[in-house]
C-alpha positions in Angstrom: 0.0 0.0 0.0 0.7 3.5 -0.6 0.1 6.9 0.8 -0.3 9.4 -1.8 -1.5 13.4 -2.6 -4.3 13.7 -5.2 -3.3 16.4 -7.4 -6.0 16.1 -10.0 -8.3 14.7 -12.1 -7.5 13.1 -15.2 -10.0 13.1 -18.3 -9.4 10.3 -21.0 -13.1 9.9 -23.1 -11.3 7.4 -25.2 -11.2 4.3 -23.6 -11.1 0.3 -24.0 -14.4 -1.1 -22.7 -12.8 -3.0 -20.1 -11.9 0.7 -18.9 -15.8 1.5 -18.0 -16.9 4.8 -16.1 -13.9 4.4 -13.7 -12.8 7.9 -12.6 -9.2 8.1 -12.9 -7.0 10.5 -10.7 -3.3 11.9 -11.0 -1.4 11.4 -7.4 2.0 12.5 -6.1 3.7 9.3 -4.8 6.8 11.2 -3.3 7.9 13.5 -6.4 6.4 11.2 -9.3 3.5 11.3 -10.5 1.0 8.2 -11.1 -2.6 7.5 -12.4 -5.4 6.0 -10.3 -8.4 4.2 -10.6 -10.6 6.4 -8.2 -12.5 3.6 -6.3 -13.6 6.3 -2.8 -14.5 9.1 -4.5 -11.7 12.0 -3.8 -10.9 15.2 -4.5 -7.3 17.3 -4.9 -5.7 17.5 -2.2 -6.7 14.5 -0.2 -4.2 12.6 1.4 -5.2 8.3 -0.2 -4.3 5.1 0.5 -3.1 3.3 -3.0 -2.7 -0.4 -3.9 -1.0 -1.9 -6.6 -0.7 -5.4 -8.5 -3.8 -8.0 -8.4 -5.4 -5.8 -5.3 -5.5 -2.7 -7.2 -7.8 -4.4 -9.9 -10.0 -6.6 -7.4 -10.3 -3.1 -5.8 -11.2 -1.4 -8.7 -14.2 -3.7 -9.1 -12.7 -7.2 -11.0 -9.4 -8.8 -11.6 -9.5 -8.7 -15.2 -9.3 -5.2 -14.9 -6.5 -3.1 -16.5 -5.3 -1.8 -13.1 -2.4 -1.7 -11.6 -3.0 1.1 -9.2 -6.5 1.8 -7.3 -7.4 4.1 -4.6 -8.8 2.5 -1.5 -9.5 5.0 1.2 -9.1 8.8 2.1 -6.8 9.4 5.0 -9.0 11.7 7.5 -5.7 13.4 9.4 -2.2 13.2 7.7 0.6 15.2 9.0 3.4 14.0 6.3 6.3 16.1 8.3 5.4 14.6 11.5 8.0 12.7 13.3 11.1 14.1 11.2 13.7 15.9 12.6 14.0 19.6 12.5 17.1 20.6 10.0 20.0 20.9 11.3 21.9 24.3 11.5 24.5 24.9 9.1 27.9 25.1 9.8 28.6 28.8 10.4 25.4 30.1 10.4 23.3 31.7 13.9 21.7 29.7 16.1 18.1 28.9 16.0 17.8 29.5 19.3 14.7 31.8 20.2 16.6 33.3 23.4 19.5 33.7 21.8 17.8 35.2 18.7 16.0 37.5 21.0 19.0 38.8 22.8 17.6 37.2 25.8 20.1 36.6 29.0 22.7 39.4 26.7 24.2 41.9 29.0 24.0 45.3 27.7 27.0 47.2 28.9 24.8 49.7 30.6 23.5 46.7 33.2 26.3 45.1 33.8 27.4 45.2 37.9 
């Protein structure tokens, strides 16, 4: 299975008859983009759960189906940053400190003691 983006729908009125009514979707899986068979119903910009291989065309509604990638389900909450690490500083650069951005905990020669 796959997570991917919806970016679009994609038109094609010329079809095999095997191909039906299908609605057929262009996705972002990472930076390439693939066509779906639209199985849920989705939109642009939903996050979707993919298949491939046999499942995609069982999914799609039969296994003689020209499938080989289906969309299964719409992801309700998807976060795809979450649980990555912040980017490191680079070398020679300020920190990213906010108190230290701030000027917080400086001594301005005027306070010092």
């Amino acid at each position: 299975m796959l997570i991917c983006k919806v970016v679009k729908p994609l038109v094609s009125t010329n079809r095999i008859p095997d191909f039906e009514h299908k609605h057929l979707q262009v996705v972002l899986d990472g930076s390439t983009q693939k066509v779906a068979v639209d199985a849920v119903g989705c939109i642009p910009g939903d996050w979707v759960i993919c298949v491939g291989s046999s499942a995609a065309r069982e999914a799609a509604g039969s296994k003689s189906y020209p499938s080989d990638l289906t969309i299964v389900g719409i992801i309700d909450h998807w976060d795809p940053d979450a649980g990555k690490a912040p980017p490191a500083p680079k070398p020679g650069t300020l920190s990213s400190d906010p108190a230290a951005a701030s000027g917080a905990g400086a001594v301005s020669k005027g306070e010092q003691g």
